[in-house]
Rosetta silent file (secondary structure, phi, psi, omega in degrees, C-alpha in Angstrom):
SEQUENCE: XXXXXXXXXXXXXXXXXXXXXXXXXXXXXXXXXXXXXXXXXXXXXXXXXXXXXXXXXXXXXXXXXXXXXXXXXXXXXXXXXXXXXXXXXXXXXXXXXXXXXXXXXXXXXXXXXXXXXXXXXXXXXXXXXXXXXXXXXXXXXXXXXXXXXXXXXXXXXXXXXXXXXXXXXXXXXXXXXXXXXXXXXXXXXXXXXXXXXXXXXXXXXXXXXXXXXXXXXXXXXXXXXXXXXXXXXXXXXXXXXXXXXXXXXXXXXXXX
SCORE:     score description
SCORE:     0.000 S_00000001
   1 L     0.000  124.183 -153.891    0.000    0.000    0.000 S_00000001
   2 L   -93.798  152.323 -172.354    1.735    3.175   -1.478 S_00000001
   3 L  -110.098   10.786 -129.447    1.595    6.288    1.412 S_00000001
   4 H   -76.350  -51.746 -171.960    1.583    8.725   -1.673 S_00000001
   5 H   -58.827  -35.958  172.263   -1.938   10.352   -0.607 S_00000001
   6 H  -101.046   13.128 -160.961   -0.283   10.680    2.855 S_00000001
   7 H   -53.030  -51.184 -175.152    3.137   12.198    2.761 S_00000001
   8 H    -0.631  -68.819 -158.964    1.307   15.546    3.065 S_00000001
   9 H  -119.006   13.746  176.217    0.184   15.329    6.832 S_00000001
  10 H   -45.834  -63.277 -162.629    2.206   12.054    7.649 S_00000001
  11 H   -87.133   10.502  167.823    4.479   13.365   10.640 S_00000001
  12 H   -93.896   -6.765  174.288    1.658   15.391   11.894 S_00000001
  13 L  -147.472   20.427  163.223   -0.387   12.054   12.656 S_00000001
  14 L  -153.878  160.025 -179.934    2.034    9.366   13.061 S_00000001
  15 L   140.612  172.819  141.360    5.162    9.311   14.747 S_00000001
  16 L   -88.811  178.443  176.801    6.924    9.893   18.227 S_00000001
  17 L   -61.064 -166.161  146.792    7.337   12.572   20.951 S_00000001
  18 H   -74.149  -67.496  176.007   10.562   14.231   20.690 S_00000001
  19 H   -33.611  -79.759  179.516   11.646   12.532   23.906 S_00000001
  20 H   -39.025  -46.808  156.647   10.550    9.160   22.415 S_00000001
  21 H   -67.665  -28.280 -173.546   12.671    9.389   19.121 S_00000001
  22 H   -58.624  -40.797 -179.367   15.263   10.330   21.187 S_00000001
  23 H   -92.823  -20.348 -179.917   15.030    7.201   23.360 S_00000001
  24 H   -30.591  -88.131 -158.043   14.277    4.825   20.181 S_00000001
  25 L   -23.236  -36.629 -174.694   17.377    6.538   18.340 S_00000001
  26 H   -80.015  -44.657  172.675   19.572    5.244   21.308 S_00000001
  27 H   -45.675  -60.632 -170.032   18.236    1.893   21.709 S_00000001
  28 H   -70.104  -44.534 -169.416   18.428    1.095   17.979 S_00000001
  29 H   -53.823  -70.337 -169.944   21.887    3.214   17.450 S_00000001
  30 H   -49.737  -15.044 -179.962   23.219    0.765   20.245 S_00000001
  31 H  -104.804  -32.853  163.596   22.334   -2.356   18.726 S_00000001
  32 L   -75.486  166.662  160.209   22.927   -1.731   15.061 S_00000001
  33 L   -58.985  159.727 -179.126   26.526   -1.785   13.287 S_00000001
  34 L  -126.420  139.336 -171.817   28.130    1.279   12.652 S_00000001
  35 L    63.296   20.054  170.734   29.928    1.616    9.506 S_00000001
  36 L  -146.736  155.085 -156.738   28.177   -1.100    7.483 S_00000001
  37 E   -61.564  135.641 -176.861   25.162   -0.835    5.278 S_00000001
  38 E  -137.625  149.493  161.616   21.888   -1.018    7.666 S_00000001
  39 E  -107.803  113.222  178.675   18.375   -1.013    5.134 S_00000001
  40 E  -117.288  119.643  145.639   14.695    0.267    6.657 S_00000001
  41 E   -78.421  145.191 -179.502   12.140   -0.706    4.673 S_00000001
  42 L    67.091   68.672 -178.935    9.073    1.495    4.473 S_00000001
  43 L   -90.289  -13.644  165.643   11.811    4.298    5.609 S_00000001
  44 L    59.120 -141.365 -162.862    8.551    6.734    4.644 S_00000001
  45 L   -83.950    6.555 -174.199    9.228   10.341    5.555 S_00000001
  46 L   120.591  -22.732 -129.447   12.562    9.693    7.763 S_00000001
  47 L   -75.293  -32.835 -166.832   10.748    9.495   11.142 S_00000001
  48 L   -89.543  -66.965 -166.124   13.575    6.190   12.189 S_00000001
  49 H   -74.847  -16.017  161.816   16.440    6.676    9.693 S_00000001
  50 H   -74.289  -14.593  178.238   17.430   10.166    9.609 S_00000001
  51 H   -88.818  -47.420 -158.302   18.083   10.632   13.848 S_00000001
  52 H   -67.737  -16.954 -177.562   19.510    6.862   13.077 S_00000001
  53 H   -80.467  -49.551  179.314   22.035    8.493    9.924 S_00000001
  54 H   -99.830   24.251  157.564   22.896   10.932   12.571 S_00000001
  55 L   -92.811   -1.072  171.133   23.951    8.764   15.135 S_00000001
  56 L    95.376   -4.095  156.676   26.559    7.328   12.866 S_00000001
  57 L   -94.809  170.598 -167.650   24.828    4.304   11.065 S_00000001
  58 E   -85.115   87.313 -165.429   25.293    3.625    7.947 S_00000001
  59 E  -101.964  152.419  155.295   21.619    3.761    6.620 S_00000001
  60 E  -103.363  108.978  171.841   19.824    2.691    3.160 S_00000001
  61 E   -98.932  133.471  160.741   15.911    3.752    2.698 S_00000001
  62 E  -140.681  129.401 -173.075   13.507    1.893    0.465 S_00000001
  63 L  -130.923  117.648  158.064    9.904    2.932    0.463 S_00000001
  64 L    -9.876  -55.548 -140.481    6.819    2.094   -1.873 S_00000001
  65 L  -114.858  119.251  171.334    5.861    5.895   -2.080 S_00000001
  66 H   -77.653  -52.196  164.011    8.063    8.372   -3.934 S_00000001
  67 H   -70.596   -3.267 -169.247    6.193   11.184   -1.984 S_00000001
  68 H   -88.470  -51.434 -160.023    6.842   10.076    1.557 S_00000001
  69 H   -64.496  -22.587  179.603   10.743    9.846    0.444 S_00000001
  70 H   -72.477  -87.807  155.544   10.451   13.368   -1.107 S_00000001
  71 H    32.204  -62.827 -148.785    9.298   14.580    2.305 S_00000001
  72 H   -63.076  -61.392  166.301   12.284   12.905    3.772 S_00000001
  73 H   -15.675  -79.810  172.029   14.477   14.430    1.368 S_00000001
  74 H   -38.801  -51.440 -166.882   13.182   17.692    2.017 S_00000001
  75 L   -71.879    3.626  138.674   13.219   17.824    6.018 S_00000001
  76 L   -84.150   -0.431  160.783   17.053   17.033    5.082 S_00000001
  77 L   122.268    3.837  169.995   17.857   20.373    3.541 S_00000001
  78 L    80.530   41.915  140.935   16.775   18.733    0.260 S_00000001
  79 L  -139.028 -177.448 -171.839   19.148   16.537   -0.859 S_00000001
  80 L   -66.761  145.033  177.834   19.394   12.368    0.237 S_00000001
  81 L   -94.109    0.110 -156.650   20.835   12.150    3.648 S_00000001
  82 L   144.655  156.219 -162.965   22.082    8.623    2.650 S_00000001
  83 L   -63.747  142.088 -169.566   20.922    6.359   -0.574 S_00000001
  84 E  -123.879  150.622  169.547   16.942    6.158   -0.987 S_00000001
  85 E  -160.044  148.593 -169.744   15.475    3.812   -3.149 S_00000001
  86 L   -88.744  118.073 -170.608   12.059    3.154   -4.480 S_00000001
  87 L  -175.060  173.847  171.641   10.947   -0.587   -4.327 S_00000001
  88 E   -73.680  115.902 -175.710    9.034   -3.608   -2.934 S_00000001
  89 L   -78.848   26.394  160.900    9.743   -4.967    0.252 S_00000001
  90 L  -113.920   16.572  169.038    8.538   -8.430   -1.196 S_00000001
  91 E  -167.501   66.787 -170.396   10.893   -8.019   -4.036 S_00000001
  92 L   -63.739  117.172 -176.901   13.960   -6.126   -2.659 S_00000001
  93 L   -69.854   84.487  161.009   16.157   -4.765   -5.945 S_00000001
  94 L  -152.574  152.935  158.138   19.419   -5.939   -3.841 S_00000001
  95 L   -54.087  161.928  150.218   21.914   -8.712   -3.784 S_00000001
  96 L   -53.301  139.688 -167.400   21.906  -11.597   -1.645 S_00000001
  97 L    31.260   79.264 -168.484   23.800  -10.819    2.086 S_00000001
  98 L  -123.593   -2.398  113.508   24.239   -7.138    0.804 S_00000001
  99 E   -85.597  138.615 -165.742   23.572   -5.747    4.038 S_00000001
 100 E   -66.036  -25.452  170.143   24.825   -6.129    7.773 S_00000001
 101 E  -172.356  145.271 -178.413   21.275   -5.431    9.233 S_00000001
 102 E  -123.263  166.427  172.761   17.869   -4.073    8.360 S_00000001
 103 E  -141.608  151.900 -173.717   15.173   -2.815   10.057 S_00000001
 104 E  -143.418  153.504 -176.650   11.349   -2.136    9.315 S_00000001
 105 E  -133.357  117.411  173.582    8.559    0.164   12.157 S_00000001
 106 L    73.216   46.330 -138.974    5.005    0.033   10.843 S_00000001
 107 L  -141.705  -80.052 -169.520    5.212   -1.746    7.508 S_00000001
 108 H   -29.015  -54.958 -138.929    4.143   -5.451    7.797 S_00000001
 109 H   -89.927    5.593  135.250    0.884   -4.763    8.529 S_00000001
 110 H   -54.935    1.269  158.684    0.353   -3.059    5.250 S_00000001
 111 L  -137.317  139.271 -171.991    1.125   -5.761    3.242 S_00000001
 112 L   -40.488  -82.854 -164.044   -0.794   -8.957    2.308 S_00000001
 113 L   -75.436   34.286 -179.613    1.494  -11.302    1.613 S_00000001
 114 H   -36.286  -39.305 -179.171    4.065   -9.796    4.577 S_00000001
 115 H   -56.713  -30.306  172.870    6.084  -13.446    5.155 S_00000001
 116 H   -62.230  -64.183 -164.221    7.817  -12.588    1.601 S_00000001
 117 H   -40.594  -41.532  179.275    8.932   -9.562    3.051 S_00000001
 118 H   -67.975  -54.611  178.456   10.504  -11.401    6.028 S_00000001
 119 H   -61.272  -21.113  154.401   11.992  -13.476    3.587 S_00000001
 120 H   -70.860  -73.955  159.694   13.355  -11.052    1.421 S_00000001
 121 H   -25.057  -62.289 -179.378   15.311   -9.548    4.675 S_00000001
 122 H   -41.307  -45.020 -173.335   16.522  -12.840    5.379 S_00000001
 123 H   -57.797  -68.872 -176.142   17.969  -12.784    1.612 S_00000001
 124 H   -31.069  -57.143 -167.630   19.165   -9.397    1.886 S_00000001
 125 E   -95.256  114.923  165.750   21.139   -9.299    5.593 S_00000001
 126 E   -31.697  139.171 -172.248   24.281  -11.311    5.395 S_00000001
 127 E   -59.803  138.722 -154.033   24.337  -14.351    7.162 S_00000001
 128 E    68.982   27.778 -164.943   24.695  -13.435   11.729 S_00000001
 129 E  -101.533  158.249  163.850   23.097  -10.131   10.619 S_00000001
 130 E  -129.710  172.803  174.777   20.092   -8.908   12.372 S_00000001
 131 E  -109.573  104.023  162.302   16.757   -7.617   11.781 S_00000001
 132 E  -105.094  156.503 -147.054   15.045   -5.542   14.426 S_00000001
 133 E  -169.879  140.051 -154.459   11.305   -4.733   13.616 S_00000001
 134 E  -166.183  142.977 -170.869    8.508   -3.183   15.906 S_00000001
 135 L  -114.443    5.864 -159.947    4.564   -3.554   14.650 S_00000001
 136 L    52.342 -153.080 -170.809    2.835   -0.562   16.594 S_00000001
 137 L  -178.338  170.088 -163.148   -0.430   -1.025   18.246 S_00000001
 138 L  -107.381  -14.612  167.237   -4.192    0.281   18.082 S_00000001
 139 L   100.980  171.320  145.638   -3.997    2.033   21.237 S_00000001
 140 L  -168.758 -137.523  168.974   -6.633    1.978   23.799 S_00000001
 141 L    81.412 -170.986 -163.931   -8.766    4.178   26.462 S_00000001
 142 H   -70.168  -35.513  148.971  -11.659    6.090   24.672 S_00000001
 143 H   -11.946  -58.529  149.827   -9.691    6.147   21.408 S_00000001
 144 H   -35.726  -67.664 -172.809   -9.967    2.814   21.145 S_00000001
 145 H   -80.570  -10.066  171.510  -13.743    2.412   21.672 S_00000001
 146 H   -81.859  -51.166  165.974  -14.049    5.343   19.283 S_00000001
 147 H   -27.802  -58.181 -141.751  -11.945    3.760   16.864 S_00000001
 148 H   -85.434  -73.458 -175.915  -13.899    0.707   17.037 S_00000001
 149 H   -66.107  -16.494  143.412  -17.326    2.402   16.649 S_00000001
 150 H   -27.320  -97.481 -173.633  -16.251    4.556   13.628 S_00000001
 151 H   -17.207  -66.882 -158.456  -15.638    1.418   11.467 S_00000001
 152 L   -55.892  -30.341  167.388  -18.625   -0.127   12.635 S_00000001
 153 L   -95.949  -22.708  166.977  -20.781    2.853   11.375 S_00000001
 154 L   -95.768   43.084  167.610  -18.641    3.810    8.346 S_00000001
 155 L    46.180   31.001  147.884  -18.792   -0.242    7.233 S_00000001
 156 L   -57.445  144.163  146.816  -14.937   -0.305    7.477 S_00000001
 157 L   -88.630  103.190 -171.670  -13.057   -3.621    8.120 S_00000001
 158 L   -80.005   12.935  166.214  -10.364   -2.306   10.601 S_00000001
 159 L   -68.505  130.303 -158.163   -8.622   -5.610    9.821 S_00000001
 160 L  -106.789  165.401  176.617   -5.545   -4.376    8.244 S_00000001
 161 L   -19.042  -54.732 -165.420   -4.107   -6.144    4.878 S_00000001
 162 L  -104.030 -126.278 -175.507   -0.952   -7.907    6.460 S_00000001
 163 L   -96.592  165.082  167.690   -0.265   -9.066    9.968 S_00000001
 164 L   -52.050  126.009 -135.764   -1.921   -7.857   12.734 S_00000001
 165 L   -68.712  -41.179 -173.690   -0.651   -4.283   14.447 S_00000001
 166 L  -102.142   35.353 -176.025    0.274   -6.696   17.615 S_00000001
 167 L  -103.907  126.813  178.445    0.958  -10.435   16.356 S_00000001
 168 L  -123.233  -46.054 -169.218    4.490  -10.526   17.381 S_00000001
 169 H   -77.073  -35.233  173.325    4.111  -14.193   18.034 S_00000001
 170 H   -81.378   -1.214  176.221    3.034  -14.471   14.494 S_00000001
 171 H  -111.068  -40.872  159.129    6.105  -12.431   13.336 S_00000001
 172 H   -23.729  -77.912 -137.978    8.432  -14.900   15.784 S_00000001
 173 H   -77.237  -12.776 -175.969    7.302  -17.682   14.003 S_00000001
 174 H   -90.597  -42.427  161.716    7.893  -16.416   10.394 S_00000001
 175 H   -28.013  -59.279 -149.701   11.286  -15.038   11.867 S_00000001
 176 L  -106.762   21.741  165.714   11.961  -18.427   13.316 S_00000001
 177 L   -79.416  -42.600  151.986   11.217  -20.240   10.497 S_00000001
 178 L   -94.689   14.260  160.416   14.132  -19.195    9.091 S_00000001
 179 L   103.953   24.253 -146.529   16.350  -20.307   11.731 S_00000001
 180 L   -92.963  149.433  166.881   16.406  -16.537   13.118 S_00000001
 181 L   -97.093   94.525  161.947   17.597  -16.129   17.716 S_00000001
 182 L   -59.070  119.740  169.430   14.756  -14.223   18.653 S_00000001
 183 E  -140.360  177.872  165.072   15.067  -11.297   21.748 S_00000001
 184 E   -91.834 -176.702  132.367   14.010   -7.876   22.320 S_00000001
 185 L  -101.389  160.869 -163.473   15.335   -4.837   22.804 S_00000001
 186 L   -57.509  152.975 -179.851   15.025   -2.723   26.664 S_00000001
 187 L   -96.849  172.438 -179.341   11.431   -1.532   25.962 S_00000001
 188 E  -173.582  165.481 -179.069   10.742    2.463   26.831 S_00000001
 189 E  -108.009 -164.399  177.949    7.396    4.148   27.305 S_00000001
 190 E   172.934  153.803 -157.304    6.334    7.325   25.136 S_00000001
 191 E  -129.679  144.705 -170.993    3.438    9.507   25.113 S_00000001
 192 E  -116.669  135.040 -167.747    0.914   10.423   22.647 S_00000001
 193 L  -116.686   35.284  177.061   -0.230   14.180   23.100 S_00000001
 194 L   -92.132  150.678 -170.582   -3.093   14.196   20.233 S_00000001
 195 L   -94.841  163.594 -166.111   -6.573   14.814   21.900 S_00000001
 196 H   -67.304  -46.848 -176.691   -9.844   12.671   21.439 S_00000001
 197 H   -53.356  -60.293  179.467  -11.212   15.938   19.335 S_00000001
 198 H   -57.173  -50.711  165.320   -8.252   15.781   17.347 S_00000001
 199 H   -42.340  -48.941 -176.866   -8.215   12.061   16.730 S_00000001
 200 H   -46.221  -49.939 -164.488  -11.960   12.423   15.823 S_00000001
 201 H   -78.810  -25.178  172.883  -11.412   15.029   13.410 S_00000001
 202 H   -87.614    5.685  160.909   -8.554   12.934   11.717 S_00000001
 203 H   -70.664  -63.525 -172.309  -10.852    9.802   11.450 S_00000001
 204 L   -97.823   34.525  138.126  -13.367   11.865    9.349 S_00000001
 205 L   -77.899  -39.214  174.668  -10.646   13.832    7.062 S_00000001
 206 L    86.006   83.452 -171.538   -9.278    9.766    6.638 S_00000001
 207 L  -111.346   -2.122 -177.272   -5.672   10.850    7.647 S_00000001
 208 L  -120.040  133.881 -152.547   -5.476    7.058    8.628 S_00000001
 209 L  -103.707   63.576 -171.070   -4.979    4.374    5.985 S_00000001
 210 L  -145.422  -27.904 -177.700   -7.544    2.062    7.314 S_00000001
 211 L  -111.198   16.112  176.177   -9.893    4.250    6.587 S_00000001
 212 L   -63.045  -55.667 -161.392   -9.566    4.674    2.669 S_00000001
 213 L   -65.232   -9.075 -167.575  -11.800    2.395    1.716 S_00000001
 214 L   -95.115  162.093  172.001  -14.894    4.566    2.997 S_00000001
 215 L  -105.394  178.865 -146.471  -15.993    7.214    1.446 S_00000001
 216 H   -83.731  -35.482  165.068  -16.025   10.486    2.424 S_00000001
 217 H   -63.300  -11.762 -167.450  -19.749   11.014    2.943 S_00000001
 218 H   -84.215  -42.431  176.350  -20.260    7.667    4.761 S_00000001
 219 H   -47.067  -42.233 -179.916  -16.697    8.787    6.793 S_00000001
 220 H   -70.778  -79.951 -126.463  -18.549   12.728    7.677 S_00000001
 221 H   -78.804  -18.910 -174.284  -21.625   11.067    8.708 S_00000001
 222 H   -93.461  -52.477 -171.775  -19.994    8.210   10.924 S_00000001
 223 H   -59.478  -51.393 -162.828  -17.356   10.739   12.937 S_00000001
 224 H   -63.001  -20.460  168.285  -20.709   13.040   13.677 S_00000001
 225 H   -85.546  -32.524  163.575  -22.626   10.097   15.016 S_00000001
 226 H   -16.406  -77.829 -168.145  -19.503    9.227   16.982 S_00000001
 227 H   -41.818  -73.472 -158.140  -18.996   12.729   18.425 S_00000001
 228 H   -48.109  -50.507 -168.672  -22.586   12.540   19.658 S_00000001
 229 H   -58.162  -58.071 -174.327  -22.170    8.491   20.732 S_00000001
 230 H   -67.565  -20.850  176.755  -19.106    9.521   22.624 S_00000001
 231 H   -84.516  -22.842 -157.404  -19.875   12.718   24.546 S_00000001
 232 H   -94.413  -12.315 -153.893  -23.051   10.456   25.976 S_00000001
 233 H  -131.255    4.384  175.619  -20.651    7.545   26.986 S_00000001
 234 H  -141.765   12.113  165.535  -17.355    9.528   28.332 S_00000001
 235 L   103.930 -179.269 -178.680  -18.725   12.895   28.883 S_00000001
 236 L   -52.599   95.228  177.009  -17.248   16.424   27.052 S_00000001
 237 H   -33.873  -20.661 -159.063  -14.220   15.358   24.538 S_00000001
 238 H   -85.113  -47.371  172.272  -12.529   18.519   25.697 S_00000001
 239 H   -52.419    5.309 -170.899  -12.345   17.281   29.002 S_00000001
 240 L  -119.371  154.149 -166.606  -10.888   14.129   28.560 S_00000001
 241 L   -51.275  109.612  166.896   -7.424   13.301   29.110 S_00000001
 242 L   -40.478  -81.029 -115.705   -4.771   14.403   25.952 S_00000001
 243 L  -104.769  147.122  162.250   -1.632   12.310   26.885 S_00000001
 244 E  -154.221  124.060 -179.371   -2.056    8.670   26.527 S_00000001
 245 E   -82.948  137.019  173.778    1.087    6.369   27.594 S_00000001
 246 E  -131.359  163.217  168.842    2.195    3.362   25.627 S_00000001
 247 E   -90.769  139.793  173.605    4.869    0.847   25.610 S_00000001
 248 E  -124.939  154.293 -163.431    7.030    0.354   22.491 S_00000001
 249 L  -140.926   85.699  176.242    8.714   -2.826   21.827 S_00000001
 250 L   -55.865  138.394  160.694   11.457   -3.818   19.402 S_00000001
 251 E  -103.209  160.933 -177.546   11.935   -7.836   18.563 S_00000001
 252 E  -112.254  124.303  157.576   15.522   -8.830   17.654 S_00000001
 253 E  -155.957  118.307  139.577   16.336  -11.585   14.873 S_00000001
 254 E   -35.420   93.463  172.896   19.319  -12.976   14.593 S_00000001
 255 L   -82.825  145.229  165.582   20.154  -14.741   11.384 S_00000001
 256 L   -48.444    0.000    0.000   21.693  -18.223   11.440 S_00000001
């Protein structure tokens, strides 16, 4: 699924705090190589590999979307910070073991047939190379139940295309399929400071790619019964808590 439609408003509705890239950037910087070839697929607008380029690895972006990488470009004074390259993560244009490690944040669950992708990494990263890979999550709190009751009135399937935002255990098992040492990396929290009003209002603009398939009158008419559903079952949106804490969680794989 190409991001093309979203570079626009991408880092204004996905992303981390400032604090939170900060502690990612450290986590990942400590665990990748430094001074060999590292590849993020779905590197999108930048949000992982540009703090990770200036932390001294040696990064490669490949993204679906031509506009998310223009983005990136740009918020680097507007030329490549490091090589970008437009392709399929189910059909990587690279040699076999042509990098020392790769990495991918938000990606999988965008694509059907997602186990090619893990196998195309596997091709790609040189044999004792690793992969580290994080799936996101749907949140929860009134977000959640908002989320939830959207779909259900704008006839969205909030199932998304590939795997599942939190099957980790299903990403293990394709990982360990190919003979991969599964761990984590230390875990960190991070805070999300968009407000239930705001979320609301980006659910019926469709600033979320889950929510493409509806159309825009069925999308207006489903946030407005929302708003209404939702003031009766938590009270004033203005009033309700902004900040919502989550955990984020890297997996580690080790190739054989």
């Amino acid at each position: 699924m190409s991001f093309d439609r979203a570079a626009e408003y991408y880092d204004a509705t996905r992303g981390r705090s400032a604090t939170g890239t900060a502690l990612e950037t450290t986590v990942l910087a400590a665990a990748l190589p430094h001074g060999a070839p590292v590849l993020e697929i779905g590197v999108g607008t930048g949000q992982v590999a540009i703090p990770l380029h200036e932390a001294g690895v040696s990064m490669v972006g490949l993204d679906l979307s031509l506009a998310m990488m223009a983005v990136l470009v740009n918020k680097a004074g507007g030329r490549p910070p490091f090589p970008l390259v437009n392709g399929d993560a189910t059909a990587l244009p690279f040699g076999d073991d042509r990098f020392d490690a790769a990495l991918f944040r938000w990606v999988l669950h965008l694509i059907p047939n997602w186990r090619d992708a893990v196998a195309e990494l596997v091709r790609v990263v040189r044999p004792g190379g690793l992969v580290l890979a994080t799936l996101g999550g749907a949140g929860s709190g009134p977000k959640a139940a908002i989320r939830a009751r959207f779909a259900d009135l704008a006839g969205i399937d909030r199932r998304p295309t590939g795997i599942d935002w939190s099957d980790f255990d299903g990403l293990d098992d394709a990982f360990d399929g190919h003979g991969a040492e599964i761990g984590e990396l230390e875990s960190f929290e991070d805070q999300d400071d968009e407000s239930v009003e705001e979320y609301l209002q980006f659910l019926a603009d469709d600033r979320y790619s889950w929510t493409w398939s509806a159309t825009e009158e069925s999308r207006r008419r489903a946030a407005a019964d929302v708003r209404v559903w939702a003031e009766a079952e938590f009270g004033a949106l203005e009033d309700l808590p902004a900040t919502t804490t989550y955990t984020v969680r890297w997996r580690t794989y080790r190739l054989p």
